[in-house]
Structures are given as structure tokens and as C-alpha cells.
PADODO-116259 format. One record per residue (C-alpha): y, x, z. Coordinates in steps of 0.02 Angstrom, whole numbers, plus 50000, padded with zeros to 5 digits. Layout:
N
{rolo {Y; X; Z}}
...
END
This chain:
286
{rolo {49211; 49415; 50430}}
{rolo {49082; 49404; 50565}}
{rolo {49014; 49570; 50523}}
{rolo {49177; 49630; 50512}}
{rolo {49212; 49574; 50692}}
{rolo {49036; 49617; 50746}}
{rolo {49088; 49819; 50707}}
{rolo {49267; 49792; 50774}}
{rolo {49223; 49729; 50929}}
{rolo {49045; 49860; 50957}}
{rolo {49181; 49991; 50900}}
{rolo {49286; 49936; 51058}}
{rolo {49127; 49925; 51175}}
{rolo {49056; 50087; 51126}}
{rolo {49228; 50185; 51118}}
{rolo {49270; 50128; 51315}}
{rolo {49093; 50195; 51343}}
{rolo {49128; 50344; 51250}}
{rolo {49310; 50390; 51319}}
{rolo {49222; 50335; 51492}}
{rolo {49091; 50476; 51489}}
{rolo {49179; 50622; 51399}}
{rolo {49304; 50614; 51537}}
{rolo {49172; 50635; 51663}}
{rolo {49138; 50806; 51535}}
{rolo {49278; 50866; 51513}}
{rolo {49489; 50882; 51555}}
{rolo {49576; 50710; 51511}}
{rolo {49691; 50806; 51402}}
{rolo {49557; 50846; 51291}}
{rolo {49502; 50683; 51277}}
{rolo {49658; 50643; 51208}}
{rolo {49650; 50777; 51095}}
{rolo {49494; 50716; 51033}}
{rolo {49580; 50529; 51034}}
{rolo {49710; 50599; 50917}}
{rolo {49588; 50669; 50800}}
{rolo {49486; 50537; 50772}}
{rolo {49675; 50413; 50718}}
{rolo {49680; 50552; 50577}}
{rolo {49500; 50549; 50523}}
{rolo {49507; 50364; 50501}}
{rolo {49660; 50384; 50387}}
{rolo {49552; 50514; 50301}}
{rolo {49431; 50402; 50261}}
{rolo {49513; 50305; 50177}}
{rolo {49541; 50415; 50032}}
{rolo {49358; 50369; 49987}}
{rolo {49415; 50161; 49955}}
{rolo {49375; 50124; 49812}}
{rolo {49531; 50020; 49720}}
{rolo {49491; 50040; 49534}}
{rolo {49457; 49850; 49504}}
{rolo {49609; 49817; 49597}}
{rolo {49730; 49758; 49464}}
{rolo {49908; 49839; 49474}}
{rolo {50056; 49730; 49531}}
{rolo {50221; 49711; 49466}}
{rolo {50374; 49804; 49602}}
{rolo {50412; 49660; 49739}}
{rolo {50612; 49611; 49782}}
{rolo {50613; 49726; 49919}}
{rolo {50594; 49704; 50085}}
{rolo {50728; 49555; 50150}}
{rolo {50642; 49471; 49973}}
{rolo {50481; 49496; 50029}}
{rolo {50526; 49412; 50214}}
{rolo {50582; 49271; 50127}}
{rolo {50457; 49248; 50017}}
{rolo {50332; 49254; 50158}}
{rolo {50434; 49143; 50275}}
{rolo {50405; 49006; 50132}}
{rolo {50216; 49047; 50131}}
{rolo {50211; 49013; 50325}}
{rolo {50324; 48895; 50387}}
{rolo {50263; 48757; 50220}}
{rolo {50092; 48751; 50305}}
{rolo {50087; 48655; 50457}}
{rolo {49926; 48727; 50519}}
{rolo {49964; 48882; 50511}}
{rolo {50113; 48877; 50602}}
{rolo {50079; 48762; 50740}}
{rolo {49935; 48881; 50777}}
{rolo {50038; 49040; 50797}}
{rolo {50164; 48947; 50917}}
{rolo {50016; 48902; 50991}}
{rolo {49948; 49056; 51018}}
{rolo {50106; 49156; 51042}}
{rolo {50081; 49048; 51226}}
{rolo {49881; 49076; 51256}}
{rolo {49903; 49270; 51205}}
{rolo {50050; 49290; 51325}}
{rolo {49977; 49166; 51452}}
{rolo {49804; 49273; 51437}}
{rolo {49907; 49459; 51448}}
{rolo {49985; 49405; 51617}}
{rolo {49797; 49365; 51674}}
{rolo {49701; 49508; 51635}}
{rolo {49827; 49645; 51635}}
{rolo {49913; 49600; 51782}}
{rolo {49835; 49483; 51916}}
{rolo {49655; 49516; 51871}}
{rolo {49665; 49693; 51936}}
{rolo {49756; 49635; 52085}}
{rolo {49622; 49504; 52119}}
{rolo {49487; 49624; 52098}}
{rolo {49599; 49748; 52214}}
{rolo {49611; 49641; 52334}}
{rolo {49474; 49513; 52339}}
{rolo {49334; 49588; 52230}}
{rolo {49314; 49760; 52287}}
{rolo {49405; 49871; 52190}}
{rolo {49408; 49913; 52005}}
{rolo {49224; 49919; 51966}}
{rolo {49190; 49728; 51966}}
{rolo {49373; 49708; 51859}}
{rolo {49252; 49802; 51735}}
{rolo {49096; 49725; 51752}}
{rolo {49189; 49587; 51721}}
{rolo {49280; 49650; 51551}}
{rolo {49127; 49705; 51507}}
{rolo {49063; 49538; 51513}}
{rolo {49204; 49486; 51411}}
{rolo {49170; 49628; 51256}}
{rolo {48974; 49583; 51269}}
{rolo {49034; 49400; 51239}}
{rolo {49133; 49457; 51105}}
{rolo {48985; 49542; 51028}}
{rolo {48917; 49376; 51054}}
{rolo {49014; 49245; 50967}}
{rolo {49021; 49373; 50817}}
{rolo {48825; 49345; 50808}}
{rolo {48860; 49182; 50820}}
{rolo {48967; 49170; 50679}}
{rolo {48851; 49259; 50568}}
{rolo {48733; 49107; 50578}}
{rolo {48842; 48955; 50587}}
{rolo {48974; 48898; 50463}}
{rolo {49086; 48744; 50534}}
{rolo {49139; 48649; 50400}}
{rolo {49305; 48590; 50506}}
{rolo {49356; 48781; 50508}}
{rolo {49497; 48769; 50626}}
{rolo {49443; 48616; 50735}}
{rolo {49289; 48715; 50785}}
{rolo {49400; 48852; 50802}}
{rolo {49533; 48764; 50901}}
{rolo {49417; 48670; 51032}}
{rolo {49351; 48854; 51054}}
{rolo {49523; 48913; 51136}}
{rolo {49483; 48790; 51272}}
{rolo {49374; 48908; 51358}}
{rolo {49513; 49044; 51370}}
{rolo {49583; 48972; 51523}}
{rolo {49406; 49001; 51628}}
{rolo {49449; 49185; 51658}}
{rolo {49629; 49137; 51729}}
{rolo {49551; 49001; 51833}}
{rolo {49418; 49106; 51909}}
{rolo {49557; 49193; 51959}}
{rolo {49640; 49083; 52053}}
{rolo {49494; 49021; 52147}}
{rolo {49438; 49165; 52146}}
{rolo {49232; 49171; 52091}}
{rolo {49156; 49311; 52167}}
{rolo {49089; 49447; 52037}}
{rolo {48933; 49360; 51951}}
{rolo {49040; 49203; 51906}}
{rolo {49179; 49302; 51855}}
{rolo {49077; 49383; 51714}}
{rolo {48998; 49228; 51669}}
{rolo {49162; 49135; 51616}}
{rolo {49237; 49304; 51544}}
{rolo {49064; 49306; 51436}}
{rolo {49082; 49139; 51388}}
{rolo {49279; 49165; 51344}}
{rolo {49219; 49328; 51245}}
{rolo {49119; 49210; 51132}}
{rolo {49229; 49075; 51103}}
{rolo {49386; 49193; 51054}}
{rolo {49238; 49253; 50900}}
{rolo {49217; 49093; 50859}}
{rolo {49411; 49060; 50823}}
{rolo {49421; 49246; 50767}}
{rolo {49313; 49202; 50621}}
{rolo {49367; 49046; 50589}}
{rolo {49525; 49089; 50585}}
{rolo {49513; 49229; 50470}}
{rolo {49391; 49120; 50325}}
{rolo {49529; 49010; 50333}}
{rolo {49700; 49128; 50303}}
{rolo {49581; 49213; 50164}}
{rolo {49529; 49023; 50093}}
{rolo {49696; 48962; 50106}}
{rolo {49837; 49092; 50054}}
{rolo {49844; 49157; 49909}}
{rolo {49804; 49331; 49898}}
{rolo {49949; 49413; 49858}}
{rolo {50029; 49327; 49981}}
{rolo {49900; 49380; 50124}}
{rolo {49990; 49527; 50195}}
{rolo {50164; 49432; 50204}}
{rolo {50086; 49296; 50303}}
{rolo {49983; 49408; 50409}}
{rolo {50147; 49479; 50470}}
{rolo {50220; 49332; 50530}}
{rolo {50031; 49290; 50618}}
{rolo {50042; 49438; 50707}}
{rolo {50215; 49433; 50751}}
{rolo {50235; 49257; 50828}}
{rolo {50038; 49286; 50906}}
{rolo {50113; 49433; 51009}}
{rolo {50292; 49399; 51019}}
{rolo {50291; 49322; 51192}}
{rolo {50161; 49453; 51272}}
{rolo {50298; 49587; 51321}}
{rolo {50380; 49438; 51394}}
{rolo {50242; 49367; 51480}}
{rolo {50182; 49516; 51583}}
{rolo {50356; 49579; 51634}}
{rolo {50386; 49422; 51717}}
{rolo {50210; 49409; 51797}}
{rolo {50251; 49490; 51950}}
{rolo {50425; 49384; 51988}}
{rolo {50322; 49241; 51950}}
{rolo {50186; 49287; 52080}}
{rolo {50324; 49311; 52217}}
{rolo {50408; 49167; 52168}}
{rolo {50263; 49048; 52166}}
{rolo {50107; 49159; 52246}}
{rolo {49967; 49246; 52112}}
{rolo {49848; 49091; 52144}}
{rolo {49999; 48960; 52072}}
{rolo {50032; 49073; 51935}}
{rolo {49855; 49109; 51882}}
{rolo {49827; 48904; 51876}}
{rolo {49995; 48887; 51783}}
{rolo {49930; 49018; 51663}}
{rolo {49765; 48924; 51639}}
{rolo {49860; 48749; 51630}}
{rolo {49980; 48829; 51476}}
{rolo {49831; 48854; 51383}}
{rolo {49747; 48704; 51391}}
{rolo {49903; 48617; 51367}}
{rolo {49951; 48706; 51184}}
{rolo {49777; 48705; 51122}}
{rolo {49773; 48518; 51161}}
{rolo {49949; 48491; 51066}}
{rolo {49899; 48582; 50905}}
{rolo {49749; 48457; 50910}}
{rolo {49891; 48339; 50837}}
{rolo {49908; 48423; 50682}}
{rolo {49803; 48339; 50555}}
{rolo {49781; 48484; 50451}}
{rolo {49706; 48570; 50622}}
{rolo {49583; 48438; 50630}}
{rolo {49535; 48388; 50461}}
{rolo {49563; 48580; 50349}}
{rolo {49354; 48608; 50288}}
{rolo {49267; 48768; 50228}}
{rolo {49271; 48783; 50059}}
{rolo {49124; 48774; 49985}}
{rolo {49044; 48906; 49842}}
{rolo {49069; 48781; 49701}}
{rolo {49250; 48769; 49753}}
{rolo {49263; 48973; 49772}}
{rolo {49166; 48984; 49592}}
{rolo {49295; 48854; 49528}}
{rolo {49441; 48945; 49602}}
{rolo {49394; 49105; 49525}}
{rolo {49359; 49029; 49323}}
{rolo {49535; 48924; 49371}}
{rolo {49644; 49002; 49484}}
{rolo {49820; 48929; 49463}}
{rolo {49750; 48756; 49444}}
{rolo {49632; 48747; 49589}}
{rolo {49738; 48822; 49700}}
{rolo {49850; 48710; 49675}}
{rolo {49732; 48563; 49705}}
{rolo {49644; 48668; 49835}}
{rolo {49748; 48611; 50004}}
{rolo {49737; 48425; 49953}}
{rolo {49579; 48393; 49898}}
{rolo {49497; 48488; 50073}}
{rolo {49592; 48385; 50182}}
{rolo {49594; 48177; 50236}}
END
């Protein structure tokens, strides 16, 4: 998964970069163009999956089955829960941040636009970062290092507020950039240790979903909120609402106490699936 991130997040680097110089080349509209091609040659690819040892499955309930089905899967597991709600505030709290008041602070305390990008440059070099990270250490608490590693995501909304000139402004987006890996990863060992596979994509859904739910919300109301309270108050309320969830989902035992399986459990999962999945969520946690 730390690979997997590693490539996601270079991908992201190196396509700004990219999209940055070809429309110093050429007309915007063909970069666009070229945009649109390359959505259809990922589909392409693909075709070249291989899915042969991929047993068949039998037809689901449809759709308002499959909702329920996956509603069960999510809302019976208090970790998993408690950590979307929380994140449905940090990701909104975050959005309202960067997209909106960081290029206003950079507009009109930073110079301009350029140090706004030094600055999320910082961040996707951090992100590049924490995936390395990840590649060499294994927490056994999976989502209590992951959790504590949220912390950090308020930095780039107080350096905001203060606000840090350019140079300290990277620095905390770096550091921010490797701490949302850490989770990342962590997160992601732990939805593939702890759901069942079949169940994966159901679950997923309602991840995503509650994780973004609040973002529309969130930014549309950023700019009432800075003339109601000034961008410096809002920037420090957006900092305070993350430290504030992260430290509430702390209170979740499962948060604090869920541990990395290890390969004898995974090798004892696969000879005995029903059975040790069933035992699975008990015997990792206390």
C-alpha cells in the first residue's frame, strides 16, 4: 500500500509538472485534449488485468440490497465509523484552508501565487515522503499511529492564521504531507485486514462518502465565515476542529488498541477463512 501511494502521489507531482510545462508549449485547449486522452488510455489499460484467478461470484440483491448490506458492514464497527465522522470534519475543515484562504493569504500577504505553490509543493514532496516512510515501518497499533498522525493536519491552517512567511509555510505543509501517508497507509492495511473482501467495495463507499460529504459544505461557507468572523478567526477555528475530532476518536478503544495482523494470522486466515475471521476482530484487540 505504500508503493501504491508512493506512485499515486509521484503520479500527482509529476502530472502538475507536466500540465505546468506543456501549457507553456502549447494552447490550453490542447492540453485538455491531451488531458482527455490520457482518462481513456487508463481505461484501456485495463483490459490487460489479469482476473483469471479471480473466482466468479454469485448475482448480488441489487443495489438498495447491496446499501444495506454495506450499511451493516460499516456502522457494526466502531472504528471505522468514528473515523469517517471524524474525517468528514478534518477533510472539510482542510478544503476551506487550502482551497480558499490559503490563496488569499498568499494573495495578500505572501506575494502572490508562486509561494501558494512552493508551498503545495512542499506538501506533495511530503507526501512522497511519508509513503517512503511507510515502506520501512509497520506500526503494530495500525490506526493509533495513524490517528496521532492527523494531528499535524492543523499546522498548514495555523500557519495561516499567523501567517509564517514562505520557508515556514512549506515546512509545516511538508511535515502535514507526511503525516496524511502515514494514516493513508495505515488506514488502508487496516480496511483490507479487517473487512472481508467481498465486502470491501460496499464499505469503501460509505468511507468515501462520509470522508467528503461535508467538503462542498465547508468551502461554500468559507467566505461568509471569513466576513463574519475575519480569515485569521476562521483559519484558527479550522485548525481547532481538527485537533478537536482527532482527539475524540482517540476514545474509541478499537482506535487505540486495533494491531497489524501479523503473517501467521494472514497464513491462518487464508487455510481457515470463515473461522478466523470470525475470531479475527477479537483476538487483535484488548
Amino acid at each position: 500500500f505504500a508503493l501504491f501511494r508512493m506512485a499515486m502521489q509521484g503520479a500527482t507531482i509529476g502530472g502538475a509538472a507536466l500540465g505546468g510545462a506543456m501549457i507553456a508549449a502549447m494552447d490550453p485547449g490542447w492540453v485538455l485534449a491531451i488531458d482527455a486522452a490520457s482518462f481513456a488510455l487508463a481505461g484501456a489499460l485495463r483490459a490487460f488485468l489479469d482476473v483469471s484467478h479471480v473466482p466468479p461470484r454469485a448475482p448480488g440483491g441489487g443495489l438498495l440490497a447491496d446499501l444495506r448490506d454495506g450499511w451493516q458492514e460499516f456502522i457494526g464497527r466502531p472504528w471505522l465509523w468514528s473515523i469517517v465522522a471524524q474525517f468528514s470534519v478534518v477533510v472539510a475543515a482542510v478544503g476551506a484552508a487550502e482551497s480558499v484562504y490559503g490563496p488569499l493569504v498568499a494573495r495578500d500577504d505572501l506575494g502572490g501565487a508562486r509561494p501558494w505553490g512552493f508551498a503545495l509543493a512542499a506538501f506533495g514532496v511530503g507526501t512522497l515522503g511519508g509513503a517512503f516512510l511507510m515502506t520501512r515501518w509497520k506500526p503494530r497499533r495500525l490506526l493509533l499511529a495513524g490517528t496521532l498522525c492527523v494531528f499535524p493536519l492543523a499546522l498548514p491552517s495555523a500557519g495561516l492564521a499567523v501567517p509564517l512567511p514562505v520557508a515556514g509555510l512549506c515546512v509545516v505543509m511538508f511535515v502535514s504531507g507526511v503525516a496524511i501517508e502515514v494514516f493513508g497507509v495505515s488506514w488502508m492495511t487496516t480496511m483490507h485486514q479487517e473487512i472481508p473482501e467481498e465486502k470491501l467495495s460496499r464499505v469503501s463507499a460509505y468511507d468515501w462518502f462520509g470522508s467528503v460529504a461535508m467538503m462542498p459544505v465547508a468551502t461554500a461557507l468559507a467566505g461568509p465565515v471569513e466576513a463574519l468572523v475575519g480569515r485569521s478567526r476562521a483559519l484558527w477555528g479550522c485548525a481547532a476542529l481538527i485537533v478537536l475530532v482527532t482527539g475524540a476518536v482517540l476514545f474509541v478503544p478499537e482506535v487505540r488498541n486495533l494491531t497489524r495482523a501479523t503473517s501467521e494470522v494472514v497464513a491462518a486466515r487464508a487455510l481457515r477463512p470463515s473461522s478466523a475471521d470470525a475470531e479475527g476482530s477479537v483476538g487483535r484487540l484488548g
